[in-house]
C-alpha positions as CSV (number, residue, x, y, z in Angstrom):
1,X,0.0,0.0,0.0
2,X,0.9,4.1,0.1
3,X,2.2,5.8,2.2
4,X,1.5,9.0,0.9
5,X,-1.4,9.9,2.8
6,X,1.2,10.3,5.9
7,X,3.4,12.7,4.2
8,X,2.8,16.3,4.8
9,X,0.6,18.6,2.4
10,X,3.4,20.4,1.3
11,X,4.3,17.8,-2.0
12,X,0.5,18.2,-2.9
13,X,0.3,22.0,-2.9
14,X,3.8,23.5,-4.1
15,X,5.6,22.8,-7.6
16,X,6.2,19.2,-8.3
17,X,9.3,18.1,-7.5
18,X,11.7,15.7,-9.7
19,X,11.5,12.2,-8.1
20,X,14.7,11.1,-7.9
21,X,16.4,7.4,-8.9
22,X,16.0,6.2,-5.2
23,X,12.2,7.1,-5.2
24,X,12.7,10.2,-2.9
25,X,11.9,13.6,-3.5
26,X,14.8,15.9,-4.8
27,X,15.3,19.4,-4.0
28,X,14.1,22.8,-5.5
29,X,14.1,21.1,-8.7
30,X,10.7,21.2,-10.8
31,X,9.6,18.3,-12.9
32,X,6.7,20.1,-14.6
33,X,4.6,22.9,-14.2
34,X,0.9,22.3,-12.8
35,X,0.0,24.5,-16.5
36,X,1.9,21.8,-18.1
37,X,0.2,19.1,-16.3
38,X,-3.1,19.9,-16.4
39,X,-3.0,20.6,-20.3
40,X,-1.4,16.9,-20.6
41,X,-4.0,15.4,-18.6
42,X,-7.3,16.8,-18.3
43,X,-9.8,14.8,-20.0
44,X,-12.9,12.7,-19.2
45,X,-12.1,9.6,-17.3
46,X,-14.4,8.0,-15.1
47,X,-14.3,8.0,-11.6
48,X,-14.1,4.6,-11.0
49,X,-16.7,3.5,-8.4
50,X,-17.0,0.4,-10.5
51,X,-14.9,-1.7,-13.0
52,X,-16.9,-2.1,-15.7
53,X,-18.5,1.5,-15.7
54,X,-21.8,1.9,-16.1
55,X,-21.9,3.4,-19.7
56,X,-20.7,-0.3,-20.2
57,X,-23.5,-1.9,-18.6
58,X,-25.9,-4.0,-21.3
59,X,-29.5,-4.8,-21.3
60,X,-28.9,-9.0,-20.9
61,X,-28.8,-8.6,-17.2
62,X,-32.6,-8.6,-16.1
63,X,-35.0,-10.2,-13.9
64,X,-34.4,-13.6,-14.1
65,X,-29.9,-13.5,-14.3
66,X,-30.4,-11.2,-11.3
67,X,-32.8,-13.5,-9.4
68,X,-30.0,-16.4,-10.5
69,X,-27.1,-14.7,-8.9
70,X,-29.2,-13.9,-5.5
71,X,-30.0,-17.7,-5.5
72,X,-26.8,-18.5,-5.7
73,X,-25.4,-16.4,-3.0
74,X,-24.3,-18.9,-0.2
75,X,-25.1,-18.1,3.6
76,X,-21.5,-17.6,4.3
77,X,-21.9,-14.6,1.7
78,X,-21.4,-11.1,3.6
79,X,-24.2,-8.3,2.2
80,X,-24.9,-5.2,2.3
81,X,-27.4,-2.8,1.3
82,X,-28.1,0.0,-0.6
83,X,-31.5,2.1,-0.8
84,X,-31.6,4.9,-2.5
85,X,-34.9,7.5,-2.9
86,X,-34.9,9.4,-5.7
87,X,-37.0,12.6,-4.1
88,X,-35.5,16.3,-3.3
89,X,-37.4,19.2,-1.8
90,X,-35.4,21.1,-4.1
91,X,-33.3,20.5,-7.4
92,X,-29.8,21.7,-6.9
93,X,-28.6,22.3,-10.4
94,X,-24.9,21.4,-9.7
95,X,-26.9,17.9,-8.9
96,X,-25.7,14.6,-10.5
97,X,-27.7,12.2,-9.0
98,X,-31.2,10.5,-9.8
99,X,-33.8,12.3,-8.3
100,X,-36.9,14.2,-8.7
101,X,-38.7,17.6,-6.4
102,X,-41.7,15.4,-5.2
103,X,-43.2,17.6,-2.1
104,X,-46.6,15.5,-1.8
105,X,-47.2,13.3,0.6
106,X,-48.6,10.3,-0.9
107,X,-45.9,9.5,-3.6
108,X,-43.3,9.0,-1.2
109,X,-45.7,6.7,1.3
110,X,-45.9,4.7,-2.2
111,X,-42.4,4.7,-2.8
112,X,-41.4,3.3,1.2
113,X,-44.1,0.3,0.1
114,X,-42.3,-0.4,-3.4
115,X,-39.2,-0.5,-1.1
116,X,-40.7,-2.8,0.9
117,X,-41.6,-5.0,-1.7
118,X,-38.4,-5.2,-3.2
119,X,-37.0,-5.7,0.2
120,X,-38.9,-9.3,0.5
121,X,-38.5,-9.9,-3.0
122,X,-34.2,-9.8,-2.7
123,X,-34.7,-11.8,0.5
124,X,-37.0,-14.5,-0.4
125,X,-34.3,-14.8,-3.8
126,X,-31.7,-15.2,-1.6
127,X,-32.9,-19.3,-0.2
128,X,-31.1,-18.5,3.4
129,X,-31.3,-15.6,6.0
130,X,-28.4,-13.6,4.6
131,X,-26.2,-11.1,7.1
132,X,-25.8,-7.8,6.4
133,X,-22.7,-6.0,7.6
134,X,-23.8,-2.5,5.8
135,X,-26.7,-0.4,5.2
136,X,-26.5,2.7,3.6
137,X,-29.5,5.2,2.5
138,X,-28.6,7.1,-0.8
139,X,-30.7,9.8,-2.8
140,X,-31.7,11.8,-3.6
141,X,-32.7,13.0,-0.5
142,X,-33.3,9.6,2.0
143,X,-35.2,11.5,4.7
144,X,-38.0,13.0,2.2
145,X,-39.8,9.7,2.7
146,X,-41.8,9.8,6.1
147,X,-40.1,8.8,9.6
148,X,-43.0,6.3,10.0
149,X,-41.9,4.9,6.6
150,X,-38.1,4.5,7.6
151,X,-38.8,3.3,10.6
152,X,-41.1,0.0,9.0
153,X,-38.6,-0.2,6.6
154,X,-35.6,-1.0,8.8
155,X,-37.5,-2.9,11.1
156,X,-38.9,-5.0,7.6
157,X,-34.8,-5.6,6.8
158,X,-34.0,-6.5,10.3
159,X,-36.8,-8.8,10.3
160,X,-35.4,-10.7,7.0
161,X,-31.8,-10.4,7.6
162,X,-29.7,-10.6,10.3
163,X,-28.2,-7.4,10.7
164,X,-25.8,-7.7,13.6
165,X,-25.2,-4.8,16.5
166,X,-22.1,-3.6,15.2
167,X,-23.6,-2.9,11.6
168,X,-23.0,0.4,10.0
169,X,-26.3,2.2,9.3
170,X,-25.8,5.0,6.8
171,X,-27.4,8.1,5.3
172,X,-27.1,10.8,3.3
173,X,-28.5,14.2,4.8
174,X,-29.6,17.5,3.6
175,X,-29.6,20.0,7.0
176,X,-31.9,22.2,5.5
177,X,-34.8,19.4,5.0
178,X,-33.9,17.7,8.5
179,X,-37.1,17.4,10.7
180,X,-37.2,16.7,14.5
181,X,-39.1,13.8,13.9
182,X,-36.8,12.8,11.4
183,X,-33.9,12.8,14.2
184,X,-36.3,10.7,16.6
185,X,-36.5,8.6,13.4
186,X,-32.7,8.0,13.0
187,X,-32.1,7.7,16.6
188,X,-34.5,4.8,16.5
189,X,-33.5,3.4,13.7
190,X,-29.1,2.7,15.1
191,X,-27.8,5.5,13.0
192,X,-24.3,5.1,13.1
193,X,-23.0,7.5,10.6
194,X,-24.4,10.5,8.4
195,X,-22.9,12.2,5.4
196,X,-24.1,15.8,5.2
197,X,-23.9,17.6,2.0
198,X,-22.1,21.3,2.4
199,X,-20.3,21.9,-1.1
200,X,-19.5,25.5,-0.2
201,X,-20.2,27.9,2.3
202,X,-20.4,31.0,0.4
203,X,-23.2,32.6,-0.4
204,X,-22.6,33.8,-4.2
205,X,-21.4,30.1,-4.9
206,X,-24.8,29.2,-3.7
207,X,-26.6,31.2,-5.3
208,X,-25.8,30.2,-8.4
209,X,-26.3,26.4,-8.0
210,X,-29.8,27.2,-6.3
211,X,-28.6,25.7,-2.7
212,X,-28.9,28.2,0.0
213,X,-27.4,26.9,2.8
214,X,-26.3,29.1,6.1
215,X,-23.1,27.8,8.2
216,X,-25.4,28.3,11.2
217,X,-28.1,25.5,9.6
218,X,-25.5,22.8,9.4
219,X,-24.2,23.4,12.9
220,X,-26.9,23.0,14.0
221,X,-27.4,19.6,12.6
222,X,-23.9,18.3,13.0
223,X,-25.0,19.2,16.7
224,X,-28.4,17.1,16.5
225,X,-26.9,14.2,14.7
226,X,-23.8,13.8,18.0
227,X,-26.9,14.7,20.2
228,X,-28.7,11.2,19.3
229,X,-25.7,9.1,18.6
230,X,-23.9,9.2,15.7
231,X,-20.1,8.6,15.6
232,X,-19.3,8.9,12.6
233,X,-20.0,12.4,10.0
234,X,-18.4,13.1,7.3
235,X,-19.0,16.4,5.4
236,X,-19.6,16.6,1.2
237,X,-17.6,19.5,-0.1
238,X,-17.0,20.6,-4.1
239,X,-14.8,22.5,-5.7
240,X,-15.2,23.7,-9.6
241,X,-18.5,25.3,-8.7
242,X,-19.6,28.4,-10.6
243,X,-18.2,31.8,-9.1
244,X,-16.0,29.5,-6.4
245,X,-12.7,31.0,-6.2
246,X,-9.3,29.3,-4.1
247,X,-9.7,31.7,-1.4
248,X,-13.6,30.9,-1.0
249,X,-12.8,26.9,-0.4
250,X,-10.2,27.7,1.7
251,X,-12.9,29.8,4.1
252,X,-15.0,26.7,3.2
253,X,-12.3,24.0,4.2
254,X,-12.2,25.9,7.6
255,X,-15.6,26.3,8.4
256,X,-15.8,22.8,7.5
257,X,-13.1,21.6,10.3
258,X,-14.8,23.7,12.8
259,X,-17.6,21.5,12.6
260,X,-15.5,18.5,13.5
261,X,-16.6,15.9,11.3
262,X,-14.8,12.8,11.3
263,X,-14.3,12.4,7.2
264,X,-14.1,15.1,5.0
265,X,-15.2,14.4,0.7
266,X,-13.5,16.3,-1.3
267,X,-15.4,15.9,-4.6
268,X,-14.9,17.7,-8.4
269,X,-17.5,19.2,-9.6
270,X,-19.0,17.4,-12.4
271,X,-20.8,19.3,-15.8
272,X,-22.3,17.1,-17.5
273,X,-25.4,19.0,-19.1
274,X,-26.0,16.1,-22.2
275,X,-26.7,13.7,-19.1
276,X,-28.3,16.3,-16.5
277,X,-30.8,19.3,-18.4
278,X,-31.2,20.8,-15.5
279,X,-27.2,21.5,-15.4
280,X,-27.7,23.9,-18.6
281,X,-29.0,26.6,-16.1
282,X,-25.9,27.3,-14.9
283,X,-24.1,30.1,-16.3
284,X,-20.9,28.1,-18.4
285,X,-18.8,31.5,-18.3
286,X,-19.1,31.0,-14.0
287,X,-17.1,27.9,-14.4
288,X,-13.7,28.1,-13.3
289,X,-11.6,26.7,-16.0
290,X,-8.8,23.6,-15.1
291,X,-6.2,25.7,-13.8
292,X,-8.4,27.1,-11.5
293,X,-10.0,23.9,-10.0
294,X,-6.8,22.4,-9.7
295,X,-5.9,25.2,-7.4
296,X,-8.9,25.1,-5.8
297,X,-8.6,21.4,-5.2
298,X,-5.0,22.1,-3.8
299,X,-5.9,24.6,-1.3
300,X,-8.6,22.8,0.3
301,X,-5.8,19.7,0.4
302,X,-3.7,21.9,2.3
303,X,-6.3,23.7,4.8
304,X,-7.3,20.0,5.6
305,X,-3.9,18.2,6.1
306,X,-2.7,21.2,8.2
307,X,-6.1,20.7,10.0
308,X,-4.9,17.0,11.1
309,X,-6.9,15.2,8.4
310,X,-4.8,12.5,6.1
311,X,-5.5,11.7,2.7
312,X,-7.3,8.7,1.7
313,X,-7.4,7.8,-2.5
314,X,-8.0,10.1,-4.6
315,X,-10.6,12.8,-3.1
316,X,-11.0,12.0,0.9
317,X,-9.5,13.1,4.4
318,X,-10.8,11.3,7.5
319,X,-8.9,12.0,11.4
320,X,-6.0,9.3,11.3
321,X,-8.5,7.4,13.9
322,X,-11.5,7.1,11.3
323,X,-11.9,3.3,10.5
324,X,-11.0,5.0,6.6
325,X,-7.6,6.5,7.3
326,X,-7.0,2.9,9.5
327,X,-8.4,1.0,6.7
328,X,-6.4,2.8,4.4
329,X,-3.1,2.2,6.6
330,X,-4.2,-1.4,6.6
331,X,-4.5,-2.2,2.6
332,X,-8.0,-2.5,3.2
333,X,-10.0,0.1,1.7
334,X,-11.9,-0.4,-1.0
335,X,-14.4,1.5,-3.1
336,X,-17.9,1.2,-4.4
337,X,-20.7,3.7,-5.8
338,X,-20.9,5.0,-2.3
339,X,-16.9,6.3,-2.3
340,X,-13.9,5.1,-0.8
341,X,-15.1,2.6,2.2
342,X,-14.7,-0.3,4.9
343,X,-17.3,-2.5,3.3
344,X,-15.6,-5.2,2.7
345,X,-18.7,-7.3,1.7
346,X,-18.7,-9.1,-2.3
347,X,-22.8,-9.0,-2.5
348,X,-24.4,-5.0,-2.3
349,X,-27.9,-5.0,-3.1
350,X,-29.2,-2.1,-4.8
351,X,-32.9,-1.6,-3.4
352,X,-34.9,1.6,-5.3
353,X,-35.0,3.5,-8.5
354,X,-31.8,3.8,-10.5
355,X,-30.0,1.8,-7.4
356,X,-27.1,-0.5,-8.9
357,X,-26.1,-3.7,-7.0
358,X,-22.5,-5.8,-7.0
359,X,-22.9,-9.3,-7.0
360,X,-19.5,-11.9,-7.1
361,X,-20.9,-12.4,-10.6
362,X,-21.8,-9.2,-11.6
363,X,-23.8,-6.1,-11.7
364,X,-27.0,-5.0,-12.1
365,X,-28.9,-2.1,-12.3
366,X,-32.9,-0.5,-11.8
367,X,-34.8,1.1,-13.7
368,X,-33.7,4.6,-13.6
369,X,-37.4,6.1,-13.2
370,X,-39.7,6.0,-10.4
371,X,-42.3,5.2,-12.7
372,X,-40.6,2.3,-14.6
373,X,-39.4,0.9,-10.8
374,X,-42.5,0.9,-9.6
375,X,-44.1,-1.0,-12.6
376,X,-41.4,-3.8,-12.2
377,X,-42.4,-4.1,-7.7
378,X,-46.2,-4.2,-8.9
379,X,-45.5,-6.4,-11.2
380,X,-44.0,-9.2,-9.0
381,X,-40.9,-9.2,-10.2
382,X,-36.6,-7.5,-9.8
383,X,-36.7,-3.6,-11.5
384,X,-33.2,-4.7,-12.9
385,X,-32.8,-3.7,-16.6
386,X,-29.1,-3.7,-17.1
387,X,-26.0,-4.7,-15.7
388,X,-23.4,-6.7,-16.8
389,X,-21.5,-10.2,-15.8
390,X,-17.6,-10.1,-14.8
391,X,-15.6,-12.2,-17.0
392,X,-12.3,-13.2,-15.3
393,X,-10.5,-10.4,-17.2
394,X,-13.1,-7.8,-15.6
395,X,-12.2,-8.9,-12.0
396,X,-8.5,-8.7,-12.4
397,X,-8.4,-5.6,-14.3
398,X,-11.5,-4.1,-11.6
399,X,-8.9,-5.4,-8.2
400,X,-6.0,-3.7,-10.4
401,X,-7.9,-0.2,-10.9
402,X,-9.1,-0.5,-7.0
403,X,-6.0,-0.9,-5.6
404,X,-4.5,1.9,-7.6
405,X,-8.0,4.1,-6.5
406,X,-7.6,2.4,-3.2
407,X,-3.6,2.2,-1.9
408,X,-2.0,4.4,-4.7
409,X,-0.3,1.3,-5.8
410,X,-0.2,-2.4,-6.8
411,X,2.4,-4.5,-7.9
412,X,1.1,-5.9,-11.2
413,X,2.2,-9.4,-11.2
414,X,1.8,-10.2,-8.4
415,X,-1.6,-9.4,-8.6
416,X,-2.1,-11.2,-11.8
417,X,-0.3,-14.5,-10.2
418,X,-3.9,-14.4,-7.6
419,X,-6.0,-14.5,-10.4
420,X,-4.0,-17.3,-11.9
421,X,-3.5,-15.3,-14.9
422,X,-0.8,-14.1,-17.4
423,X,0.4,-10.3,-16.7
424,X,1.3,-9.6,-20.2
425,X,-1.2,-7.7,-21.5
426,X,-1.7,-5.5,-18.3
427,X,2.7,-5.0,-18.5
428,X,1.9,-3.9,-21.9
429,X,-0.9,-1.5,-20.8
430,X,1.6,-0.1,-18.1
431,X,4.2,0.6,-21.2
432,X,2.4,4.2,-20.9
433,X,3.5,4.5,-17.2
434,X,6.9,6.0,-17.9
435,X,5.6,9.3,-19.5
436,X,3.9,9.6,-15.8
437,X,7.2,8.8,-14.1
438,X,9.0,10.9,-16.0
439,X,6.5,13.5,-15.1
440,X,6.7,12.7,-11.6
441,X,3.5,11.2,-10.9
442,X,4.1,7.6,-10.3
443,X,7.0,5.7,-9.3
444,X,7.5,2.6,-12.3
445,X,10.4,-0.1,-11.7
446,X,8.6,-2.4,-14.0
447,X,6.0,-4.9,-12.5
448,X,4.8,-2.1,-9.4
449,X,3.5,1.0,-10.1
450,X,3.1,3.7,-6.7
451,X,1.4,7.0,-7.2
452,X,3.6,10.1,-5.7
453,X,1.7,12.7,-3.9
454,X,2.2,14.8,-6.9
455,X,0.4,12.3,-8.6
456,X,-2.4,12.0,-6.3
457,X,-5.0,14.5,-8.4
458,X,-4.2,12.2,-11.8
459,X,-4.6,9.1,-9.7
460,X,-8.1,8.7,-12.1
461,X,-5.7,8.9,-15.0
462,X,-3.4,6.5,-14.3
463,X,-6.1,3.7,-13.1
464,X,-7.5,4.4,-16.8
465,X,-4.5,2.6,-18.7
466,X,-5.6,-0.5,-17.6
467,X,-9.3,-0.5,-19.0
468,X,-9.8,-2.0,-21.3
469,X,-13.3,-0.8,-22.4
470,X,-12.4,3.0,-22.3
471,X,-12.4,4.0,-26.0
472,X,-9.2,5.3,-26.7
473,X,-11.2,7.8,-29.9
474,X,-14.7,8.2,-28.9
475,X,-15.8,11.7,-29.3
476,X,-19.3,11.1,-27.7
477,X,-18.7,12.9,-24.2
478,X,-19.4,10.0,-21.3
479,X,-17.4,11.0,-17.9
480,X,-16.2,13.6,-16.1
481,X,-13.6,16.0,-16.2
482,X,-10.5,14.4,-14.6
483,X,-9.1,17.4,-13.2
């Protein structure tokens, strides 16, 4: 594994120094300007929360594949969960994610039911109690479905799995949106850890991706959310916002430690207006251009690390005692659609609209729409219309890109020796890692490759030589910007 995450903040935030023979760091001696970099690099390459991506997932993975795979699933098999609820109270338009502004009543009640329908469905599929280690609440915006409706739907998966006392219950939250009776909810419910969205603190930045959201407001939920419990919070932040500037994140960044949290995400913005319309109401010309986000992203790095928080992958900082720093330390962080994580477990069940699921032999996906979901629960059977099965290939090349996502490094053949396969053609892919050593960004003796801290914001780029389904001349725009 890295052991970059333990260096200081300076490497990350100053030129880029000229690696030296021995792998350390020589002096006052600049490998390549940041301008230099950036025009080299920056491009769209995915972000790698799965390997294959999902542009790459095909319609032969359906109902009866998926119900297959969940049959096949043997008791010792750890699981966990995923639910996601694709309803906001508001649309932010920086927003990549599935959801919908649904503000009556009765939709969501109808929504918690499909959930609970799928719920029995998966677990009736599965032919054995199955143990979930896991459960984590995405959106959209998880609390715009009633308390009432949380609460029967843990109590549904605690009555069909066995969910032990030292599971991690999850959930994403939007402070503005929290109720009281959504706390005595989540209280009830075991919350162990909450994710709070922030992105920036500044009221301009705001403004023009329709999010109003005071420093007082989160406070006081960061407060609420200790108050009833929870150990764990980790704060969402992005930089490459319109109208954001490097001395706004840094007043962000701080703001942002005062409030403790025990994870900090650190996340690129991503404009992708052919994918998301409602994207195309922000002003392009606000956009800060590469240059600037890369500064942006630098300066929050530093405010952070001086702040006591380490660097985990490519866009995270957690306390060094946050199960992700000690994971990280430990080779054994990994990383999913939720982010970098502990979850070790090979079966995540996507429950909801949109939600994907990993199975050992595959993925699959839901119908994106609320409508389309729902039709598939009333209609007795999985909502999963795509996905796609690992070949052997997929599963070397996907542990290859995690570990480079994960620990910064991997040592290729050794790797390829535990899938009992031939290195070759991933050597041959790595041919391309000397232009990146010689820039400075990875280390490369030949079979292990070990991203510098210089590296660390091209980490994205150098996981991309190894897959093999990224089109190497497709103009049709599919991913985000890597910088």
């Amino acid at each position: 594994m890295a052991n970059g995450a333990a260096q200081g903040a300076a490497d990350t935030v100053r030129p880029l120094r000229q690696i030296n023979e021995q792998g350390g760091v020589g002096v006052e001696h600049t490998a390549m300007s940041d301008h230099d970099l950036i025009a080299r690099y920056d491009g769209r390459v995915p972000r790698y929360t799965s390997y294959p991506t999902a542009p790459h997932f095909q319609g032969d993975v359906g109902p009866t594949k998926y119900l297959r795979w969940l049959g096949e699933l043997t008791p010792q098999t750890p699981i966990s969960l995923y639910l996601h609820v694709p309803f906001c109270e508001r649309l932010c338009l920086y927003c990549g994610c599935t959801t919908a502004v649904v503000r009556q009543e009765a939709p969501r009640v109808a929504y918690a039911e499909l959930l609970k329908a799928e719920l029995r469905m998966v677990a009736g599929a599965l032919r054995h109690r199955g143990r979930v280690s896991h459960i984590h609440w995405g959106g959209g915006t998880p609390t715009a479905l009633p308390p009432a409706a949380m609460l029967e739907i843990m109590a549904l998966a605690r009555e069909l799995f066995t969910v032990p006392a030292d599971a991690e219950l999850a959930i994403e939250i939007d402070p503005t949106t929290l109720t009281t009776a959504h706390l005595v909810a989540l209280a009830e419910m075991g919350l162990t850890r909450a994710s709070i969205g922030v992105q920036d603190f500044d009221i301009d930045v705001q403004n023009a991706i329709g999010r109003r959201q005071s420093f007082e407001v989160t406070q006081s939920c960061v407060l609420a959310l200790r108050q009833i419990g929870v150990s764990s919070l980790n704060l969402d932040l992005i930089y490459g916002l319109p109208k954001q500037t490097v001395q706004g994140v840094k007043r962000t960044a701080r703001q942002a430690q005062a409030l403790n949290a025990d994870r900090v995400a650190v996340f690129g913005y991503a404009h992708v207006p052919w994918m998301k319309r409602h994207q195309r109401l922000i002003n392009e010309a606000d956009l800060p251009d590469a240059r600037q986000r890369f500064a942006q992203r630098a300066a929050t790095a530093e405010v952070l690390e001086e702040g006591g928080y380490v660097a985990v992958g490519l866009d995270h900082y957690a306390r060094p005692v946050d199960s992700l720093a000690v994971a990280m330390h430990e080779g054994a962080l990994h990383r999913s659609f939720q982010g970098y994580t502990t979850d070790d477990a090979p079966a995540l069940l996507g429950l909801g609209a949109s939600a994907i699921g990993c199975l050992p032999q595959g993925y699959a996906q839901n119908a994106p729409t609320a409508v389309a979901y729902a039709a598939a629960i009333n209609g007795g059977q999985p909502a999963v219309v795509r996905g796609i099965a690992l070949s052997a290939d997929d599963r070397l090349r996907g542990e290859l890109i995690e570990r480079i996502m994960c620990d910064l490094s991997a040592d290729i053949p050794q790797l390829a020796a535990a899938h009992g396969a031939d290195p070759a053609p991933l050597l041959l892919a790595a041919n391309s890692l000397d232009r990146f050593a010689q820039d400075a960004l990875v280390r490369w003796d030949g079979r292990r490759v070990e991203v510098t801290e210089a590296g660390r914001p091209f980490v994205r780029n150098v996981a991309a030589l190894f897959d093999a389904y990224l089109p190497t001349n497709d103009t049709q725009p599919r991913h985000s910007s890597a910088i």
